[in-house]
mmCIF file of the N, C-alpha and C atoms, coordinates in Angstrom:
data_MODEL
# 
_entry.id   MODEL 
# 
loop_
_atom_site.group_PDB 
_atom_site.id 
_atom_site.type_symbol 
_atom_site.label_atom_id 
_atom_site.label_alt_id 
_atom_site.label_comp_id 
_atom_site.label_asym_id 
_atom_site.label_entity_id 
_atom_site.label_seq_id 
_atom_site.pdbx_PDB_ins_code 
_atom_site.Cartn_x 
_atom_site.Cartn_y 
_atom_site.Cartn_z 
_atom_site.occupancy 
_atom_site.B_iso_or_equiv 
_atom_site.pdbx_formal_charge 
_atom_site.auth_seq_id 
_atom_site.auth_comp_id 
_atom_site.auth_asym_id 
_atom_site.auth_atom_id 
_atom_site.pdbx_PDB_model_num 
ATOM 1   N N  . UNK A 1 1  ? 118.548 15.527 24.300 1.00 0.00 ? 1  UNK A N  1 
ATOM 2   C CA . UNK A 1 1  ? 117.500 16.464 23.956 1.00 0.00 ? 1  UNK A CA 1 
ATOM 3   C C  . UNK A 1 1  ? 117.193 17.359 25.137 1.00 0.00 ? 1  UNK A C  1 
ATOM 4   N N  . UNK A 1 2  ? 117.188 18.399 25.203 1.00 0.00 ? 2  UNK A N  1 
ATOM 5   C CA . UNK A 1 2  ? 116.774 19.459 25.862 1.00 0.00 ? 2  UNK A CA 1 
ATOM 6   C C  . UNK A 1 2  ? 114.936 19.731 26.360 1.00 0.00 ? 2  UNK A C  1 
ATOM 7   N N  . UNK A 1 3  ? 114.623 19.567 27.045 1.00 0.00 ? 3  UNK A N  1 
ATOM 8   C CA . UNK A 1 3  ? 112.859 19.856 27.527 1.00 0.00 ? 3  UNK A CA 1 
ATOM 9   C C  . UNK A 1 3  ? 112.859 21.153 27.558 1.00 0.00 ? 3  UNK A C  1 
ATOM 10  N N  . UNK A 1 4  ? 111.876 21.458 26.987 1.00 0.00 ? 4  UNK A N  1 
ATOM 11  C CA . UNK A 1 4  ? 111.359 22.954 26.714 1.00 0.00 ? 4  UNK A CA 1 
ATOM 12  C C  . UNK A 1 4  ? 109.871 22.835 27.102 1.00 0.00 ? 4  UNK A C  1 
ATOM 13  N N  . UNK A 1 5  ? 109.499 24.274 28.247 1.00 0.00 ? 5  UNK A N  1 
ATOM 14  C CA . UNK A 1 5  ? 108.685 24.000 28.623 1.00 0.00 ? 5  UNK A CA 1 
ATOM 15  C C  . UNK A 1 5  ? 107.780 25.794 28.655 1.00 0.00 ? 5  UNK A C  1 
ATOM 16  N N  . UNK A 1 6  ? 106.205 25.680 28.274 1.00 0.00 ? 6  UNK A N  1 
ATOM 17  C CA . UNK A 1 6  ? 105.680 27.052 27.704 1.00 0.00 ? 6  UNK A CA 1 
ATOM 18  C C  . UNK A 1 6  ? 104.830 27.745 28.956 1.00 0.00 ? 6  UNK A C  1 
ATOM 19  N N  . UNK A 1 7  ? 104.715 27.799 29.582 1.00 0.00 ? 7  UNK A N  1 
ATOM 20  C CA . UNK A 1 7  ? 103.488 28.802 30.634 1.00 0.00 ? 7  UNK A CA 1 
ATOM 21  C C  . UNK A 1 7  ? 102.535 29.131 29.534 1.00 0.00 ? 7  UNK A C  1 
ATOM 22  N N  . UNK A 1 8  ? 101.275 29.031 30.405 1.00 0.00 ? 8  UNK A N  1 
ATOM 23  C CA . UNK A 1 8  ? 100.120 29.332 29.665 1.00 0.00 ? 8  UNK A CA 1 
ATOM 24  C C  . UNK A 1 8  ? 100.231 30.712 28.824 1.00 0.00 ? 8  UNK A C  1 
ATOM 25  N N  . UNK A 1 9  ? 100.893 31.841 29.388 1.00 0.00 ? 9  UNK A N  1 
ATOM 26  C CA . UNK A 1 9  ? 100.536 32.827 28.461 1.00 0.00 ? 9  UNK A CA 1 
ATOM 27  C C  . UNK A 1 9  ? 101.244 32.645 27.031 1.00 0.00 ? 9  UNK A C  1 
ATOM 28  N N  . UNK A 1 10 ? 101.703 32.146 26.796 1.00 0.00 ? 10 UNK A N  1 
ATOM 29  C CA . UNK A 1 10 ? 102.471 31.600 25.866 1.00 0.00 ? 10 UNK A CA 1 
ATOM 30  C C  . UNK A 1 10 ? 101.527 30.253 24.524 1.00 0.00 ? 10 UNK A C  1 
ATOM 31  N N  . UNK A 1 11 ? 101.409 29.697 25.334 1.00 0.00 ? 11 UNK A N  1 
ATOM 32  C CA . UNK A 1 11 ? 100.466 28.704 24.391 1.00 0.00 ? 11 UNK A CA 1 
ATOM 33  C C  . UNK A 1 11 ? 99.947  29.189 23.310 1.00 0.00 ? 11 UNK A C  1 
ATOM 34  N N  . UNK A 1 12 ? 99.350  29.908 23.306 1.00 0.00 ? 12 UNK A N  1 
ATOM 35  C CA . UNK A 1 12 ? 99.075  30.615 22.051 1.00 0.00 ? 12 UNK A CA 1 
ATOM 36  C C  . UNK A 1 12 ? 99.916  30.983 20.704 1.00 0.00 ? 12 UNK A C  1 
ATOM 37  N N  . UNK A 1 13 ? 101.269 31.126 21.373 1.00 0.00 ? 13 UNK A N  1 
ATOM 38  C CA . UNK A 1 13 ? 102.196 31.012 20.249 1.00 0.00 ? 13 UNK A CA 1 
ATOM 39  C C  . UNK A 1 13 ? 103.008 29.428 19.334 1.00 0.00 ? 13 UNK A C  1 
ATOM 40  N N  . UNK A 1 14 ? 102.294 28.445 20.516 1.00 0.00 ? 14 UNK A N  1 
ATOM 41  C CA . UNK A 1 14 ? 102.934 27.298 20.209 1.00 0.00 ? 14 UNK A CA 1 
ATOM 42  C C  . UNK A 1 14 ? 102.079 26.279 20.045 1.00 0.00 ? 14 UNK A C  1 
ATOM 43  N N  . UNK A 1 15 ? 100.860 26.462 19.495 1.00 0.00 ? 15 UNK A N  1 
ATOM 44  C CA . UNK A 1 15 ? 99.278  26.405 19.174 1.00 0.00 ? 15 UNK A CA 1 
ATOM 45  C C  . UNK A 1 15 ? 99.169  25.058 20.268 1.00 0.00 ? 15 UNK A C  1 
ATOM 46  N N  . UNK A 1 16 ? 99.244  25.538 21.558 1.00 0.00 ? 16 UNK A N  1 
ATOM 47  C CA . UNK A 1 16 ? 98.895  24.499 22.675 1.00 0.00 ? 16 UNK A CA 1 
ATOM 48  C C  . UNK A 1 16 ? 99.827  23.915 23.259 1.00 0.00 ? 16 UNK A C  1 
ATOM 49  N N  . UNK A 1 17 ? 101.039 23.506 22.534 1.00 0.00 ? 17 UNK A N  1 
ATOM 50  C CA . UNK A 1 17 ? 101.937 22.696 22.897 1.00 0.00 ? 17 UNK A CA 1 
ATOM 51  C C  . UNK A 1 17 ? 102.347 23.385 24.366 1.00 0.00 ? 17 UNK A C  1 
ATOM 52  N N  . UNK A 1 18 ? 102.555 22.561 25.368 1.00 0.00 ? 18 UNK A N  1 
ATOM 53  C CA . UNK A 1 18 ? 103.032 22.848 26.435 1.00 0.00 ? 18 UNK A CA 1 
ATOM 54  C C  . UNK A 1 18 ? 104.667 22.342 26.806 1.00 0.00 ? 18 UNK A C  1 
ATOM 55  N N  . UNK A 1 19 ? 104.833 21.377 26.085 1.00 0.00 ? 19 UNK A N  1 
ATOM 56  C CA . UNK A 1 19 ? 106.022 21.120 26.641 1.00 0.00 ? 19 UNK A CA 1 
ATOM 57  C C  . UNK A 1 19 ? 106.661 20.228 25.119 1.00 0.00 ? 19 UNK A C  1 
ATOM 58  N N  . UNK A 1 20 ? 107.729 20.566 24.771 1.00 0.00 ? 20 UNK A N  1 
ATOM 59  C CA . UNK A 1 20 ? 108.520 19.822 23.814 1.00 0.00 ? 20 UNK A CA 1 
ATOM 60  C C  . UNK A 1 20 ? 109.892 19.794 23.975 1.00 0.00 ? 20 UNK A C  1 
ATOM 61  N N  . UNK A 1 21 ? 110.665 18.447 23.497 1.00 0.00 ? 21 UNK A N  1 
ATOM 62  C CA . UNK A 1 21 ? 112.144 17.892 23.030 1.00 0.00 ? 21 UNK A CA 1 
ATOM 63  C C  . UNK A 1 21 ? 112.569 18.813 21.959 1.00 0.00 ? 21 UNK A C  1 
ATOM 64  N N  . UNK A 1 22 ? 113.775 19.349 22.032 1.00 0.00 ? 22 UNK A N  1 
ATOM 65  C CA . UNK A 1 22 ? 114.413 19.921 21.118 1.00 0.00 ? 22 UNK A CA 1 
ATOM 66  C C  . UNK A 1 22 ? 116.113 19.440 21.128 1.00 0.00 ? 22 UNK A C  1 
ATOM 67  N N  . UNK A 1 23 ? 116.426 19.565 20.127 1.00 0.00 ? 23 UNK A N  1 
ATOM 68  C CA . UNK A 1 23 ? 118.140 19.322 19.706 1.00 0.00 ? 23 UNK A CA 1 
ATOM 69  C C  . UNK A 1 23 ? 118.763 20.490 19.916 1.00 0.00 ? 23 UNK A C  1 
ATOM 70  N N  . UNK A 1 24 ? 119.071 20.624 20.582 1.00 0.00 ? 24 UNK A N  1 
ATOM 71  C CA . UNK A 1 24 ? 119.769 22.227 20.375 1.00 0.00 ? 24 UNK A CA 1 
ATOM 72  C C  . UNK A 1 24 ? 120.967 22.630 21.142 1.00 0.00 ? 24 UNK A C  1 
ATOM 73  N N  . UNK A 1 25 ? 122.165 23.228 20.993 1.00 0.00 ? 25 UNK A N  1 
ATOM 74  C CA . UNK A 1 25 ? 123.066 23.131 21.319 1.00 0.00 ? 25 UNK A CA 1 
ATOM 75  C C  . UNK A 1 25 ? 123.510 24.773 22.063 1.00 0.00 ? 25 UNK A C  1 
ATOM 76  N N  . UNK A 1 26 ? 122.946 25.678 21.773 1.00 0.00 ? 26 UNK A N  1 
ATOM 77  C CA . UNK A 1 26 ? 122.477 26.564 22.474 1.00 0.00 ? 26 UNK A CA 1 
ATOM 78  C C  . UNK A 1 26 ? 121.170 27.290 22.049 1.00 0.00 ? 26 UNK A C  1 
ATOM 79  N N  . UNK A 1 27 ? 121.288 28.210 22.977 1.00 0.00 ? 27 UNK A N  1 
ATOM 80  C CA . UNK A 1 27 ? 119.592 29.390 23.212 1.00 0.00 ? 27 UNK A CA 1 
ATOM 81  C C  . UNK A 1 27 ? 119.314 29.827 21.545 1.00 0.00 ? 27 UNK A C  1 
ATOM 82  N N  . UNK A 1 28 ? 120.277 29.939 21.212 1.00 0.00 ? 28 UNK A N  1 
ATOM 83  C CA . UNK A 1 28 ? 120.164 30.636 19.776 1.00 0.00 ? 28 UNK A CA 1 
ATOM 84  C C  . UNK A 1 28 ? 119.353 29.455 18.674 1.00 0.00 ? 28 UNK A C  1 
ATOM 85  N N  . UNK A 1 29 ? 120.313 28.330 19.087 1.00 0.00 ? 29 UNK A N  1 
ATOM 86  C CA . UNK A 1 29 ? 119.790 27.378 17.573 1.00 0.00 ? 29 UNK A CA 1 
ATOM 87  C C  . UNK A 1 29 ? 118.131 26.933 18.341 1.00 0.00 ? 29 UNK A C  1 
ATOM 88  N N  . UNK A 1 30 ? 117.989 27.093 19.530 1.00 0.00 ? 30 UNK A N  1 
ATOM 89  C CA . UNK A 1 30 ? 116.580 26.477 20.609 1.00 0.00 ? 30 UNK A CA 1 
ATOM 90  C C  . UNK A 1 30 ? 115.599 27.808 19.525 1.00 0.00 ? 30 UNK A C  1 
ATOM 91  N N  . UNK A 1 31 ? 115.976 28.847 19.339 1.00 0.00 ? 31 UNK A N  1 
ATOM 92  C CA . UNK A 1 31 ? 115.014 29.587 19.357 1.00 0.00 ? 31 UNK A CA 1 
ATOM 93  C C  . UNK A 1 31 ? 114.857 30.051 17.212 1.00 0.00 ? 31 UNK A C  1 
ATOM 94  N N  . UNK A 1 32 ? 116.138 29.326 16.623 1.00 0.00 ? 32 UNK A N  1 
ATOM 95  C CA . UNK A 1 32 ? 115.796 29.079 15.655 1.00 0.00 ? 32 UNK A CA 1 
ATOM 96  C C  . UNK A 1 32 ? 114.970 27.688 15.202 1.00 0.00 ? 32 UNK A C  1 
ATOM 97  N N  . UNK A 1 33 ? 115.157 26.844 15.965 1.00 0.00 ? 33 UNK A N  1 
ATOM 98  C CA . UNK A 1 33 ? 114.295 25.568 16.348 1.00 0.00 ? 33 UNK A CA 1 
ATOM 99  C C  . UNK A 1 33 ? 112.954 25.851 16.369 1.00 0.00 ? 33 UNK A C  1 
ATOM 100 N N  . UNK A 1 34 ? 112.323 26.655 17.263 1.00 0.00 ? 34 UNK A N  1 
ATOM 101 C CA . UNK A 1 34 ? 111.060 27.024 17.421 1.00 0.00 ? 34 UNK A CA 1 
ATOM 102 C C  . UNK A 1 34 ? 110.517 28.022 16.341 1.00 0.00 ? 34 UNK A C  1 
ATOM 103 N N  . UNK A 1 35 ? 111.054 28.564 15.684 1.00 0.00 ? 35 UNK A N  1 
ATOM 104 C CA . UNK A 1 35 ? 111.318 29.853 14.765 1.00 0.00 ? 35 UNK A CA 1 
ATOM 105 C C  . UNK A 1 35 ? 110.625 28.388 13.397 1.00 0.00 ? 35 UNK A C  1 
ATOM 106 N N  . UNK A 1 36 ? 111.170 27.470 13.261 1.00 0.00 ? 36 UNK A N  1 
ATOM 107 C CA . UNK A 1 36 ? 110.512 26.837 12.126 1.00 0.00 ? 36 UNK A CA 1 
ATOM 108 C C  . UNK A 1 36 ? 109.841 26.245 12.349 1.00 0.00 ? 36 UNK A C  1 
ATOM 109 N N  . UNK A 1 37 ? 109.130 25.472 13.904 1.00 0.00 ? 37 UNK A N  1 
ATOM 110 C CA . UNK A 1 37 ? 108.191 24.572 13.644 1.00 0.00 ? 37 UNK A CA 1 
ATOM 111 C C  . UNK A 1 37 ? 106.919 25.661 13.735 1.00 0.00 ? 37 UNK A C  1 
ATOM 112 N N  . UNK A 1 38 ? 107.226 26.900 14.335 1.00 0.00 ? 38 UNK A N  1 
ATOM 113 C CA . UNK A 1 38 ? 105.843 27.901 14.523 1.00 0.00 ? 38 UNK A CA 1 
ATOM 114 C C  . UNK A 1 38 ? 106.343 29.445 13.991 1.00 0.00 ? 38 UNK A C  1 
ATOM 115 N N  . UNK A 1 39 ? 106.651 29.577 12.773 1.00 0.00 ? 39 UNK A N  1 
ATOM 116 C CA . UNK A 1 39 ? 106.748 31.128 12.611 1.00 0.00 ? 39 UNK A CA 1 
ATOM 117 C C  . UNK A 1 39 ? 106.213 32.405 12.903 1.00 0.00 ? 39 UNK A C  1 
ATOM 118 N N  . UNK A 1 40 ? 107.561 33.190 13.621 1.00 0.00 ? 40 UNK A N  1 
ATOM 119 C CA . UNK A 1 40 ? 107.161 34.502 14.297 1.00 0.00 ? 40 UNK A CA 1 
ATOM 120 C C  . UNK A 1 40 ? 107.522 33.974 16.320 1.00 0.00 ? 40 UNK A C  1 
ATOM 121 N N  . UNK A 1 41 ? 107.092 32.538 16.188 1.00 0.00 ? 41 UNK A N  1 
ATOM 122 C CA . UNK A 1 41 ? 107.138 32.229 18.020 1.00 0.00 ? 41 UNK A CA 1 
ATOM 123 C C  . UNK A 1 41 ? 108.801 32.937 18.456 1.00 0.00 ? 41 UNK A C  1 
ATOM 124 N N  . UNK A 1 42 ? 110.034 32.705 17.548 1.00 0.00 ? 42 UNK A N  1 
ATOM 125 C CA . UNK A 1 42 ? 111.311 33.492 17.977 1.00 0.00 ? 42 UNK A CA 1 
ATOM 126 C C  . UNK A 1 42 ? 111.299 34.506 18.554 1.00 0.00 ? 42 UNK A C  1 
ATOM 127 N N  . UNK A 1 43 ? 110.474 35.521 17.811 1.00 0.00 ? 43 UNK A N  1 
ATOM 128 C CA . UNK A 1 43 ? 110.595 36.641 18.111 1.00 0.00 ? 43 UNK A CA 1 
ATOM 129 C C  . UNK A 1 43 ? 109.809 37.115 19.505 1.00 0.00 ? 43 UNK A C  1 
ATOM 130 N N  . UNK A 1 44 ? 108.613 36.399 19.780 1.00 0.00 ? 44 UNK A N  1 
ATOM 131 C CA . UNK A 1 44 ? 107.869 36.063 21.439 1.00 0.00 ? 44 UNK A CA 1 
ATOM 132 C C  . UNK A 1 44 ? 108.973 35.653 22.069 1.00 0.00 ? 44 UNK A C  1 
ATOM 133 N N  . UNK A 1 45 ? 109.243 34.217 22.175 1.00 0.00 ? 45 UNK A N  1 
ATOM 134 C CA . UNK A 1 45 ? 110.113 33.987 23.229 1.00 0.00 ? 45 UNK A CA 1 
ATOM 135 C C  . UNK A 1 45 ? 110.943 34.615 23.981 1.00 0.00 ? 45 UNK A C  1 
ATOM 136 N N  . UNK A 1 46 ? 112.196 36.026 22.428 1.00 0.00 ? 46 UNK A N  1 
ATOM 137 C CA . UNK A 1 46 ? 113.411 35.937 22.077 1.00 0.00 ? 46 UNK A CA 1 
ATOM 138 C C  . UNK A 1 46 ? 113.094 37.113 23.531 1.00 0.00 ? 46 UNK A C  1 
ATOM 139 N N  . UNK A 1 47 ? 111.763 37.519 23.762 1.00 0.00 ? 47 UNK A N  1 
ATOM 140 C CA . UNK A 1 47 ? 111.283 38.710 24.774 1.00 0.00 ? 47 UNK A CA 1 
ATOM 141 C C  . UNK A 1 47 ? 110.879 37.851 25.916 1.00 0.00 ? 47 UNK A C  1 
ATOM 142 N N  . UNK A 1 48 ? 111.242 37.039 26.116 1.00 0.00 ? 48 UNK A N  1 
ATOM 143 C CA . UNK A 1 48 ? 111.017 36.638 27.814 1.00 0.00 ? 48 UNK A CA 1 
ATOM 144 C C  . UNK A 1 48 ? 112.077 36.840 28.253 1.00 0.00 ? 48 UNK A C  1 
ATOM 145 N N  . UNK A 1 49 ? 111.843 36.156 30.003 1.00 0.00 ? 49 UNK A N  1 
ATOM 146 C CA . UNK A 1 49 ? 112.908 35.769 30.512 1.00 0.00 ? 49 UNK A CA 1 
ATOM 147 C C  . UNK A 1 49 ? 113.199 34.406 29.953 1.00 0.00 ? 49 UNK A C  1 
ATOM 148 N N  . UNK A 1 50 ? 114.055 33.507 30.694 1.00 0.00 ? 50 UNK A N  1 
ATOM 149 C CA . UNK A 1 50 ? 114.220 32.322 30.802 1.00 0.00 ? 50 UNK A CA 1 
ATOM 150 C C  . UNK A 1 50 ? 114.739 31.711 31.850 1.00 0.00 ? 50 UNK A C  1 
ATOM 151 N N  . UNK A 1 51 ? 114.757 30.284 32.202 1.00 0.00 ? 51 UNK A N  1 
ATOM 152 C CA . UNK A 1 51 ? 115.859 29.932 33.125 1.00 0.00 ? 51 UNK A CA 1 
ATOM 153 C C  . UNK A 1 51 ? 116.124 28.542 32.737 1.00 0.00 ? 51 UNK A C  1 
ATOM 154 N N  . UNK A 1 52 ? 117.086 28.334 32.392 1.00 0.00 ? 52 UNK A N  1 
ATOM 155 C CA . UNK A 1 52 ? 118.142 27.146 31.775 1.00 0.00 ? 52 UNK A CA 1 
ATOM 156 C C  . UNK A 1 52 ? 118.101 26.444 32.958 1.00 0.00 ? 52 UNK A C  1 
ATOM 157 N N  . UNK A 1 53 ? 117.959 25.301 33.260 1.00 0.00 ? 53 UNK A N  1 
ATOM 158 C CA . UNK A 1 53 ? 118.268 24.351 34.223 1.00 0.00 ? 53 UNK A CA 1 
ATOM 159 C C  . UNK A 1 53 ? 118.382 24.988 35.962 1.00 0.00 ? 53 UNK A C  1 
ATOM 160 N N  . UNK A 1 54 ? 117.099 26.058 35.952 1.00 0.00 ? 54 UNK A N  1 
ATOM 161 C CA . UNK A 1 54 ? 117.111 26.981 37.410 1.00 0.00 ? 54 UNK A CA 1 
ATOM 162 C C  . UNK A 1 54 ? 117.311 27.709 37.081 1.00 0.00 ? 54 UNK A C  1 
ATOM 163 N N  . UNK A 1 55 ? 118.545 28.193 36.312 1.00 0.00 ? 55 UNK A N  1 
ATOM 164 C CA . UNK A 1 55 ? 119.141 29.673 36.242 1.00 0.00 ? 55 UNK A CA 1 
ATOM 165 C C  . UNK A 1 55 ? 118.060 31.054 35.414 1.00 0.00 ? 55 UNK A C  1 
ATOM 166 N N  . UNK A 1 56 ? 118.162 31.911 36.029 1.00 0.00 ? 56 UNK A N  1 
ATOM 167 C CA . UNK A 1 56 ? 117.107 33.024 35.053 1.00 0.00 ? 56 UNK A CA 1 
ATOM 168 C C  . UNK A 1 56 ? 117.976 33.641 34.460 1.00 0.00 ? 56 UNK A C  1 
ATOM 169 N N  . UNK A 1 57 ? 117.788 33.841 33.269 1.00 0.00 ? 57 UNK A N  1 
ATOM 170 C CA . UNK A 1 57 ? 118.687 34.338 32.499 1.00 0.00 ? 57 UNK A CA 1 
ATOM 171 C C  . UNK A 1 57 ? 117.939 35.639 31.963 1.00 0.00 ? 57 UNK A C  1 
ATOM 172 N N  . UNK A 1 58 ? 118.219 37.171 31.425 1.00 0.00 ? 58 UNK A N  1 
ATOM 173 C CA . UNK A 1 58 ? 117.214 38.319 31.010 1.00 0.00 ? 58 UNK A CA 1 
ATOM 174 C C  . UNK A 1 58 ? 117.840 38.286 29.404 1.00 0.00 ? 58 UNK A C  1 
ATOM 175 N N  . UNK A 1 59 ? 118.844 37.492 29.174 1.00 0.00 ? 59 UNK A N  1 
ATOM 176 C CA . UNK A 1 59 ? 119.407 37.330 27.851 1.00 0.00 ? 59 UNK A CA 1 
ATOM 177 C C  . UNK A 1 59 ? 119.992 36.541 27.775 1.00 0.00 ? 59 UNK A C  1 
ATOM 178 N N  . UNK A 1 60 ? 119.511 34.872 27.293 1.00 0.00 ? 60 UNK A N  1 
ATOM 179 C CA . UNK A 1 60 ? 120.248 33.702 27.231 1.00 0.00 ? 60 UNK A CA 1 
ATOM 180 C C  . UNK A 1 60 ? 120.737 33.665 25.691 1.00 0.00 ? 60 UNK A C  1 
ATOM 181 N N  . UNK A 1 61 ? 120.708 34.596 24.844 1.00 0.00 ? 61 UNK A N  1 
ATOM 182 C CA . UNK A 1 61 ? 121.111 34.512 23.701 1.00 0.00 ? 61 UNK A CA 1 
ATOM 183 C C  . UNK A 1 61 ? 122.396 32.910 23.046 1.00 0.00 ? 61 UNK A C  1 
ATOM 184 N N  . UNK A 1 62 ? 123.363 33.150 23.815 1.00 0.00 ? 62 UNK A N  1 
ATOM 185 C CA . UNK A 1 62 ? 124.489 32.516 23.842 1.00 0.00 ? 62 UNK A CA 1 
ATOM 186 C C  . UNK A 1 62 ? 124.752 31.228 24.820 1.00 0.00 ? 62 UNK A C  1 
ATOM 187 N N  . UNK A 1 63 ? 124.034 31.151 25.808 1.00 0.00 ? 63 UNK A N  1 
ATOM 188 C CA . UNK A 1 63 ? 123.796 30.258 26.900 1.00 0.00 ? 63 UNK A CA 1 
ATOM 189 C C  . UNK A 1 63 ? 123.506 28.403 26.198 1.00 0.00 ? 63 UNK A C  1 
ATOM 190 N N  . UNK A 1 64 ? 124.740 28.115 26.357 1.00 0.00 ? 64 UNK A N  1 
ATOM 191 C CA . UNK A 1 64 ? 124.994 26.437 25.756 1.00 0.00 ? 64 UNK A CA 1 
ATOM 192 C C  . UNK A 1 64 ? 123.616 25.922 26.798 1.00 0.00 ? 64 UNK A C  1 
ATOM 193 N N  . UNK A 1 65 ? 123.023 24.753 25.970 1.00 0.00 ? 65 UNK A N  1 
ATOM 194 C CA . UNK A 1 65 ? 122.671 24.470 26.578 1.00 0.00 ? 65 UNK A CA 1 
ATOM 195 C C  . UNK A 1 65 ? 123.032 22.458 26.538 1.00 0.00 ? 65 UNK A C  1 
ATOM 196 N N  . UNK A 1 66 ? 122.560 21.868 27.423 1.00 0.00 ? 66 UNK A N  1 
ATOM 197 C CA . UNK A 1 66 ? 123.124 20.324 27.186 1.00 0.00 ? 66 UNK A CA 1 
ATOM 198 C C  . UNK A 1 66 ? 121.974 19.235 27.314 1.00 0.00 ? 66 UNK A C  1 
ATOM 199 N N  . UNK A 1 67 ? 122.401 17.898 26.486 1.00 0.00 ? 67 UNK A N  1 
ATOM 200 C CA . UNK A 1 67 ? 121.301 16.726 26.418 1.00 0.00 ? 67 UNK A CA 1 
ATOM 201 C C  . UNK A 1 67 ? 120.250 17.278 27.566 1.00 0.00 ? 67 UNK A C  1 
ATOM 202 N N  . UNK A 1 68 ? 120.468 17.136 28.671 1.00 0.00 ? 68 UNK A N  1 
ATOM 203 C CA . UNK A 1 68 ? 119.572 17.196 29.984 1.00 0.00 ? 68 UNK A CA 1 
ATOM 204 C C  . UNK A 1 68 ? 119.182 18.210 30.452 1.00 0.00 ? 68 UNK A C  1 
ATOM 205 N N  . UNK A 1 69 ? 119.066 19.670 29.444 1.00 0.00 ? 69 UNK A N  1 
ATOM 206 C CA . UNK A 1 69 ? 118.457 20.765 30.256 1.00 0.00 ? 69 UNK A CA 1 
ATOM 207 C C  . UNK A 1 69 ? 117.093 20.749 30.353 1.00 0.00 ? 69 UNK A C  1 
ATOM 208 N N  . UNK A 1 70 ? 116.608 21.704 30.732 1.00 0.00 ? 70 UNK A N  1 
ATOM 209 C CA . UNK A 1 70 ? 115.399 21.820 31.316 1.00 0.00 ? 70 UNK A CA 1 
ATOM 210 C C  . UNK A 1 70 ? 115.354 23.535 30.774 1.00 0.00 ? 70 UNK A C  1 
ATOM 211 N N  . UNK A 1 71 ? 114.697 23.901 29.777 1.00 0.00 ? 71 UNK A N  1 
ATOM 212 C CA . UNK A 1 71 ? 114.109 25.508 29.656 1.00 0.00 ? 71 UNK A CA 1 
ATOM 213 C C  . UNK A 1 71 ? 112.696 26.052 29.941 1.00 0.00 ? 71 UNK A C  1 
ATOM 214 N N  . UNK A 1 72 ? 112.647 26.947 30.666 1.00 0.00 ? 72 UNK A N  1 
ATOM 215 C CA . UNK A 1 72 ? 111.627 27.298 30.427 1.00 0.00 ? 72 UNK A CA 1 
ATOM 216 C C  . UNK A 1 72 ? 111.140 29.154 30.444 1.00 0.00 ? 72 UNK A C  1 
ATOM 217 N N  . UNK A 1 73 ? 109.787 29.421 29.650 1.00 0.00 ? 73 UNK A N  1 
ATOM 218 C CA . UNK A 1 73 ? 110.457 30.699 29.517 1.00 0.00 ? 73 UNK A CA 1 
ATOM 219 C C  . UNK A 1 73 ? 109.185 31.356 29.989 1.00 0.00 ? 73 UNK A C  1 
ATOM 220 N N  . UNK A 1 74 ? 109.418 32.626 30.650 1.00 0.00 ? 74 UNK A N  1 
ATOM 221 C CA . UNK A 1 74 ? 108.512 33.393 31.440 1.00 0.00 ? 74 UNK A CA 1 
ATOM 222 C C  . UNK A 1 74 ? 108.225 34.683 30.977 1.00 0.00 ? 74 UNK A C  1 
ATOM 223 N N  . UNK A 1 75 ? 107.246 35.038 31.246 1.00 0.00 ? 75 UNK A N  1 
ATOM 224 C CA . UNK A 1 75 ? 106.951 36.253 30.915 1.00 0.00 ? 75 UNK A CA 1 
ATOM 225 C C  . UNK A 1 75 ? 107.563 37.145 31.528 1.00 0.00 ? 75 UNK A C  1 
ATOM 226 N N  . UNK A 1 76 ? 108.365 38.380 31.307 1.00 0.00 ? 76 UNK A N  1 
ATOM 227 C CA . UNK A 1 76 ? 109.594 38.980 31.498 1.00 0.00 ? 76 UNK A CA 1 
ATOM 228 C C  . UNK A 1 76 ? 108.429 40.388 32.298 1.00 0.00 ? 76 UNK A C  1 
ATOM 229 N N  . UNK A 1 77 ? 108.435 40.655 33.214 1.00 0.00 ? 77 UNK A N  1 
ATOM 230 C CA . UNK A 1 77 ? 107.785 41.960 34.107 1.00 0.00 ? 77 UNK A CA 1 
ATOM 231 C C  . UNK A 1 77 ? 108.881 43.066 34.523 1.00 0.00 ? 77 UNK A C  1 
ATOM 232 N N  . UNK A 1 78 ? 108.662 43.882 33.912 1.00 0.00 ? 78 UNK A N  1 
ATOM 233 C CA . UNK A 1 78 ? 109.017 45.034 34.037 1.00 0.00 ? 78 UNK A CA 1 
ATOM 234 C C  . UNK A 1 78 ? 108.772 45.876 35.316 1.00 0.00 ? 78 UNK A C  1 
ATOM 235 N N  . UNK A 1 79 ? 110.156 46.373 36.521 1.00 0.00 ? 79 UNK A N  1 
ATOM 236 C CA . UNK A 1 79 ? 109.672 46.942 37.271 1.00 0.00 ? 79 UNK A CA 1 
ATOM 237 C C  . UNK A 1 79 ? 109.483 48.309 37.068 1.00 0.00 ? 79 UNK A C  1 
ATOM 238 N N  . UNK A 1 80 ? 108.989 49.487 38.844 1.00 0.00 ? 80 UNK A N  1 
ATOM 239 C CA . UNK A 1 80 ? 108.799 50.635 37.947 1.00 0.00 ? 80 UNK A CA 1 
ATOM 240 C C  . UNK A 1 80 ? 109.317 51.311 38.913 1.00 0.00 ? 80 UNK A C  1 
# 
């Protein structure tokens, strides 16, 4: 199972949950995963950053992920 983990600005989309187990075999099925236990949260997330096990990713779309990752997803800042 994969740990998935929310930053406060976020909570709101995942009515509190801060941190949950998911099955997921990559970013895509992680974010159809979340897509059914909270509808509409896909489309939040699908706009962060992320970083898979450290890594920041600006589009993990495709990014396998394995039993022991670690996700978590950030609010994506725009420079200027």
């Amino acid at each position: 199972m994969a740990k998935i983990v929310f930053p406060d600005h976020l909570l709101q989309h995942t009515n509190g949950e801060r941190e949950i187990d998911v099955v997921a075999k990559t970013f895509r099925e992680l974010l159809i995963d979340l897509d059914q236990r909270w509808p509409g949260c896909a489309k939040v997330m699908g706009k962060c950053a992320v970083a898979i096990d450290g890594q920041i990713y600006q589009d993990a779309f495709l990014e396998p992920l394995q039993a022991d990752s670690e996700v978590f997803f950030m609010q994506r800042i725009e420079g200027g």
